[in-house]
N, C-alpha and C positions, 0 to 999 in steps of 0.2 A: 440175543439182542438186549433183554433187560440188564442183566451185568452194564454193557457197551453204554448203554443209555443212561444207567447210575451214576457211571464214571465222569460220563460228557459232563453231566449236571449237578454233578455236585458242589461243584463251586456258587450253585444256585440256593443251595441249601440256607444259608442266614436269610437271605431272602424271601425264602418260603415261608421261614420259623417264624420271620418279622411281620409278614403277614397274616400270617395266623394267630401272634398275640394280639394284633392292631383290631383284627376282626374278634374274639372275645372281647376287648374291651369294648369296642361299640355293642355286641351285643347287649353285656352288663349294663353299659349306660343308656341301651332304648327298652332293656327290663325296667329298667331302675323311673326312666322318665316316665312311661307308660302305667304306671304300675298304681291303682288307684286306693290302696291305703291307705297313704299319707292325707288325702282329701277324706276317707272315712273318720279318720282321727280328727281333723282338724272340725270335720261338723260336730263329734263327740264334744268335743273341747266347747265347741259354741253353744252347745244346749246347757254344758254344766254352765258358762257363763250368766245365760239367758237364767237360768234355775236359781246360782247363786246369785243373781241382782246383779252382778256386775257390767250388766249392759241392756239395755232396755228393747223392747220386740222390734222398733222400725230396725236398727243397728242389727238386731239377729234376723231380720228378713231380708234385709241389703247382703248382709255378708253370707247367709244362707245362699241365696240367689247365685251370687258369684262361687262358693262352692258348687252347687248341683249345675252350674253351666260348665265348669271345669270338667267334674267330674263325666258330665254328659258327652264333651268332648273327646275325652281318654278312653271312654267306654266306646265311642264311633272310632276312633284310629287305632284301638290297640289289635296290636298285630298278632298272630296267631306264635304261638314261642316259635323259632326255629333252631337249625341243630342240636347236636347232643351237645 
């Protein structure tokens, strides 16, 4: 029966593949969204800012603020990885 059933379905096959690249990408791209680097960098960035003068404490407590809520965010909805 699995022969028989290959057979029947094989003309399913582009569609299955297509499916299966459609789902790694979305995987990559809810890695990629979720993924809370990019906020640890950008606080990085904001303290050398603050350090070097180039912006003054209220402007690095406002944009701090809105980082660690981001970030607070991504750390509540990130999802546990799944598949291989």
């Amino acid at each position: 029966m699995g022969l028989l059933t290959q057979l029947l379905t094989l003309p399913l096959a582009p569609v299955r593949g297509t499916v299966w690249v459609l789902d790694q990408v979305l995987l990559t791209a809810e890695n990629e969204f979720y993924d809370p680097e990019p906020v640890h960098e950008e606080l990085a960035a904001l303290e050398r800012q603050l350090l070097d003068g180039r912006i003054g404490p209220e402007e690095f407590d406002a944009r701090e603020d809105e980082l660690l809520d981001r970030l607070e965010w991504l750390q509540a909805r990130r999802r546990p990885p799944r598949g291989g």
